[in-house]
ZAMARGU-4260 file (C-alpha; in steps of 0.2 Angstrom, whole numbers, plus 5000, padded with zeros to 4 digits):
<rodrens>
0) 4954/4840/4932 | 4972/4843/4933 | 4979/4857/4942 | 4982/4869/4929 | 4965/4867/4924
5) 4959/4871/4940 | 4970/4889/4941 | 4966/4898/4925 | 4955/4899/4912 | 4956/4890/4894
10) 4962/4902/4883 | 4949/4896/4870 | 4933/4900/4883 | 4919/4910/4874 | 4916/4921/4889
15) 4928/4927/4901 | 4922/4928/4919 | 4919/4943/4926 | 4932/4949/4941 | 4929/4962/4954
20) 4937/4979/4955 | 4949/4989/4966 | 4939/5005/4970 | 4950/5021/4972 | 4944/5038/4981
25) 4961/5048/4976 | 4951/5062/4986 | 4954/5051/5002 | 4971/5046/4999 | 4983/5053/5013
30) 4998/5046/5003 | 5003/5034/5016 | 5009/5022/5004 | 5004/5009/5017 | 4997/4999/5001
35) 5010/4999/4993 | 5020/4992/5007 | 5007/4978/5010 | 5007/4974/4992 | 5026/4973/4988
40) 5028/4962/5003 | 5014/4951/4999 | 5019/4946/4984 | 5038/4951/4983 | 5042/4946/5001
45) 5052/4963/5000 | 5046/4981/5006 | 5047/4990/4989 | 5035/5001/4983 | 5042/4999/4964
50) 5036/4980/4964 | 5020/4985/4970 | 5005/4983/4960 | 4997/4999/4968 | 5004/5014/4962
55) 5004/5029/4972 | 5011/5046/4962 | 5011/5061/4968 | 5022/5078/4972 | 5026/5087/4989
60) 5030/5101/4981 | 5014/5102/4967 | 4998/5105/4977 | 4983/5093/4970 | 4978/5074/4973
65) 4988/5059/4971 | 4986/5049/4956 | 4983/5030/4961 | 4983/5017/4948 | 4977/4999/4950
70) 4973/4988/4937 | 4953/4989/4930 | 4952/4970/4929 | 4944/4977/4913 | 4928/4965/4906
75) 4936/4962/4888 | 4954/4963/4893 | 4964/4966/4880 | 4983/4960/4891 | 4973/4944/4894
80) 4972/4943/4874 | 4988/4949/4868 | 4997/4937/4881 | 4988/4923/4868 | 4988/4928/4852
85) 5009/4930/4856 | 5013/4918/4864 | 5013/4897/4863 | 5011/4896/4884 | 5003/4912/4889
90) 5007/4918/4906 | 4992/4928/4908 | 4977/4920/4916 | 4961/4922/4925 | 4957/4915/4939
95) 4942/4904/4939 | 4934/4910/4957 | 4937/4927/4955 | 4939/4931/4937 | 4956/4941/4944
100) 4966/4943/4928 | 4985/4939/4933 | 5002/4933/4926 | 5009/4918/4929 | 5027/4923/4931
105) 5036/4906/4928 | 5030/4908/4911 | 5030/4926/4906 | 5044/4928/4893 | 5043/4946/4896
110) 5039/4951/4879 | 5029/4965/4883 | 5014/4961/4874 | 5002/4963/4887 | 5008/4981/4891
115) 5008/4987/4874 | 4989/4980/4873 | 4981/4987/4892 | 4974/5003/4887 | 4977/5014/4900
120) 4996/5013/4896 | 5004/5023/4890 | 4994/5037/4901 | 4992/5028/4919 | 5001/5009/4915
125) 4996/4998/4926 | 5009/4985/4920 | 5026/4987/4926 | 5042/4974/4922 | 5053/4967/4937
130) 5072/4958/4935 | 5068/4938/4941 | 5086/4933/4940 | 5092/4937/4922 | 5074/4939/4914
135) 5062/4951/4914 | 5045/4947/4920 | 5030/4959/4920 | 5016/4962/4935 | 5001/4968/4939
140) 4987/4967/4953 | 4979/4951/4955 | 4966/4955/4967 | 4977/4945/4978 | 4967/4931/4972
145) 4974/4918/4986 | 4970/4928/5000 | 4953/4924/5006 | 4951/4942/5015 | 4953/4950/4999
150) 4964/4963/4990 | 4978/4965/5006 | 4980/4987/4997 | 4962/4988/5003 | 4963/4980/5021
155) 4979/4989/5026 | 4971/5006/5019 | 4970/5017/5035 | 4959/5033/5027 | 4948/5017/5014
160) 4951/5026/4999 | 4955/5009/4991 | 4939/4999/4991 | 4933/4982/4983 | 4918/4979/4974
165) 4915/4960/4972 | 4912/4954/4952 | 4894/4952/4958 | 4893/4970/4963 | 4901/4976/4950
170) 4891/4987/4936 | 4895/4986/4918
</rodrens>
């Protein structure tokens, strides 16, 4: 079996594996931001909360909870799909051990397509694009699928408003 074979998914499976789910409690949230920071530096290598794949918004001066939005990892996803009915190498993939849907950024053409298909957008987008050189490249939560702890949002998360639910666990 041949590496890429072993990383992703075929994009002509029947059945696509079910992942596990960032939990989010926004009433716990103390907008810290400490996900964000974990995340951004995690995969980016840089402290910036723009290239996280968490998402904290909220207003000092507007009293009311923080909005926090992390990909669904959704059962039938629809970026996943879009990603391959666009383009001849799609970028998006899911990971065979944890169903994590994710972008492949060394081939994301940064077309768009997956972020006009995710249904939360344009409401709460999940997706967001990033400059890699001259190109622009799209993101989104991976589950840290690499990381053998887990999501990194949900270990660094001082008040556990961020929680992870295992693909197992997971309800329908």
């Amino acid at each position: 079996m041949s590496e890429s074979e072993r990383t992703t998914i075929s994009p002509v499976s029947a059945e696509v594996r079910r992942s596990g789910v960032i939990q989010v409690n926004e009433k716990a949230c103390l907008t810290c931001r400490e996900c964000e920071v974990a995340c951004s530096l995690g995969h980016e290598r840089q402290c910036n909360p723009h290239l996280s794949r968490v998402q904290i918004d909220f207003d000092d001066f507007r009293p009311g909870l923080p909005d926090i939005r992390v990909c669904k990892q959704c059962a039938w996803p629809a970026c996943y799909y879009a990603c391959l009915a666009r383009n001849r190498e799609p970028a998006m993939a899911i990971d065979p051990s944890s169903g994590a849907r994710f972008i492949d950024e060394s081939k994301c053409n940064g077309c768009g397509a997956c972020l006009r298909a995710c249904p939360l957008t344009p409401e709460r987008p999940v997706l967001q694009a990033k400059k890699l050189g001259r190109r622009t490249v799209y993101l989104k939560c991976d589950l840290c699928k690499d990381r053998a702890q887990g999501p990194l949002c949900v270990q660094v998360c001082p008040s556990g408003c961020l929680t992870f639910t295992p693909a197992e666990r997971r309800r329908s």
